[in-house]
N, C-alpha and C positions, 0 to 999 in steps of 0.2 A: 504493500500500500504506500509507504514511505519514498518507494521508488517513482512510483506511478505522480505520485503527488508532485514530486521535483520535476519530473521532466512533463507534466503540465503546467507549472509555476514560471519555468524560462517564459515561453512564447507569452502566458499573459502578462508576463512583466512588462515583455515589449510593447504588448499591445496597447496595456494601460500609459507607459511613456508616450509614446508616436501620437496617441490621440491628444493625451492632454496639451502637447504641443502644440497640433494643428489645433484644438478649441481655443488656444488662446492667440491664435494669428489675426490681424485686424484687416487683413482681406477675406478671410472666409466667410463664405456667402451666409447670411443669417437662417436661412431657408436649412441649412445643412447644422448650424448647431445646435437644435435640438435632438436631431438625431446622433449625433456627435456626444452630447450629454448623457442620450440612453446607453449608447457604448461603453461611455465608461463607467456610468454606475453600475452595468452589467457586470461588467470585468471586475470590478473591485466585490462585488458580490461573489464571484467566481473563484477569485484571489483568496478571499477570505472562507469559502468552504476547503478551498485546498489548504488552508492555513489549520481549521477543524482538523481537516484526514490527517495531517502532520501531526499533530497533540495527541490525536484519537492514536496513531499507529506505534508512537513515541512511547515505550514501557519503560518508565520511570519509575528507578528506584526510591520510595521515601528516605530524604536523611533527616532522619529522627534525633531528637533532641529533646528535652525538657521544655514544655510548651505551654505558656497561656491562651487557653482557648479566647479568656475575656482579652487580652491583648488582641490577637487575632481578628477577633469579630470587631473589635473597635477599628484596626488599620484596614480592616475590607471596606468598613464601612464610611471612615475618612478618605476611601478612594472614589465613591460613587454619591456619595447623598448629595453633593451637589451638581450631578448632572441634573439636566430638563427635566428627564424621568421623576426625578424625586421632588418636586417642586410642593405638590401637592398632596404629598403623602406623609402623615404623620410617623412618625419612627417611635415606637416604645419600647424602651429595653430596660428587662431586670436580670439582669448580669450578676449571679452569685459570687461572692468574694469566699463561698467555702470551696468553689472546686479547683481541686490539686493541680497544678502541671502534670501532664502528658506526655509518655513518649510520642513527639509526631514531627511532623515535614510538617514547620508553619507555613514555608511557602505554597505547598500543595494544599493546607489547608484552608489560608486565604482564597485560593481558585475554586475549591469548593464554595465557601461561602458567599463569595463575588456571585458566581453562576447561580445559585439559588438567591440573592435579594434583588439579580435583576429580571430573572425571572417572577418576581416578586411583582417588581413596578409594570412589568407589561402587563401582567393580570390586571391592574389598577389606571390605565390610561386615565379616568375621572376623577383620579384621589382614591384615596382611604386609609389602613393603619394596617403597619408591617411593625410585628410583633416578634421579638427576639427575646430568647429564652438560655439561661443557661444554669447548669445543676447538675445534681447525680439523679443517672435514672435508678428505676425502682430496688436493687440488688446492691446499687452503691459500688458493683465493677468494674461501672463505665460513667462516663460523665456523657452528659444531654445538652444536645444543641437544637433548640425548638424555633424555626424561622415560621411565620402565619402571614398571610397577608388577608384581607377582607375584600378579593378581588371578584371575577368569574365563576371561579372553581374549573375544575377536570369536570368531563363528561366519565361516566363511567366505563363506557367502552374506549377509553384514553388510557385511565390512570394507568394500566397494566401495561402499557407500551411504553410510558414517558421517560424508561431509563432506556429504552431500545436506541443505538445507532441510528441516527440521522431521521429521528421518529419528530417531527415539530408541526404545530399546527400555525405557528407564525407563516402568513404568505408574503416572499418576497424579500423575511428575512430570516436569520437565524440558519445555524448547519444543523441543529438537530442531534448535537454530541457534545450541550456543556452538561448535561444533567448526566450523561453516559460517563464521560469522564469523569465526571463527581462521583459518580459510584463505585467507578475501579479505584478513583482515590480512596473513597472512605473502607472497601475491600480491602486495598493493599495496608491500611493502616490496622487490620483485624475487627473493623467495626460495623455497625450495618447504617442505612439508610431506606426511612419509609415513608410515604405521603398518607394522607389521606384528605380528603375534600367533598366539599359539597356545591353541585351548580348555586351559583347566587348568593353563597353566603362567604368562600375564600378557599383555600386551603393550608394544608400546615406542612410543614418537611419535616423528622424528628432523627436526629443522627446522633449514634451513639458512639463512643469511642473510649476503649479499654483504661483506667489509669494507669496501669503499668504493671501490677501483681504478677499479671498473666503470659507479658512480655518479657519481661527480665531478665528471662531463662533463655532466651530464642534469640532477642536486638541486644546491639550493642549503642546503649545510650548515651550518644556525647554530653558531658557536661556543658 
């Protein structure tokens, strides 16, 4: 896949160069750049699933470390809340100050969290309230990362797809492999990830992720 991806990525590179050059020539006949404009927002759409199948085909090892989730979810979240998206969207977070650091790949885990709170704000194009949770779940093995939004919801004939490979009901955007990749993230860190939703009222993500008891024996945890 990784291969396939590259030697499709040369030619649109070009393609995307050569245009935006000619769009921006002040003899080009106005009649042609709009068509000119759909070219390259095509390509760049195009650019950017091949950029998906690259992440998607990439088997990254987590480098694990001693990890605050509440760090984490606050630096995903200082990367995004001031896009457009969030404009209108209340954020509520109660961030427990009892859960432990984590063996984990904070950088893999920031891509996790990124990919689910902006799939968050597409739910909510009108506004509403994305709710961020953190704590031990039930057993106290694992610590809990609860994202909600009060958007659309999943259709029920979705929810069971929405981790699948290039599964997206966005048209015209999205590759269909951040929530895919979130999963083999939170896999590869020994933890699970699960939705549930309801049409019209939101849904919620709940990701759980081992403290370290269980890992110990198996990772080798940088200080």
């Amino acid at each position: 896949v990784a291969g396939i991806a590259h030697e499709i990525n040369n030619p649109l590179t070009g393609i995307l160069l050569f245009s935006s050059m000619i769009s921006k020539d002040e003899k080009l006949d106005p009649r042609h750049k709009s068509d000119l404009e759909t070219v390259i927002r095509e390509t760049e759409r195009c650019a950017k699933i091949v950029r998906g199948l690259l992440e998607f085909s990439r088997e990254s090892v987590p480098q694990k470390k001693w990890t605050s989730l509440n760090a984490v979810m606050m630096a995903a979240l200082g990367l995004i809340k001031n896009q457009a998206l969030f404009q209108n969207i209340t954020i509520a977070t109660d961030l427990s100050p009892d859960v432990p650091k984590i063996p984990a790949d904070p950088n893999q885990l920031e891509q996790v969290f990124i990919n689910i709170l902006l799939n968050a704000s597409h739910a909510m194009p009108g506004g509403g309230t994305l709710g961020i949770v953190t704590g031990y779940a039930e057993d106290r093995n694992y610590a809990l990362v609860k994202i909600s939004d009060t958007g659309h919801g999943i259709p029920a004939e979705n929810l069971r797809k929405i981790f699948d490979p290039f599964f997206t009901t966005k048209e015209n955007s999205g590759t269909g492999l951040g929530l895919s990749v979130s999963y083999g993230i939170v896999n590869n860190h020994g933890g699970t990830i699960e939705v549930e939703s309801a049409v019209g009222e939101g849904t919620t993500f709940a990701i759980k992720l081992p403290i370290g008891n269980e890992l110990k024996e198996t990772i080798a945890v940088q200080e």
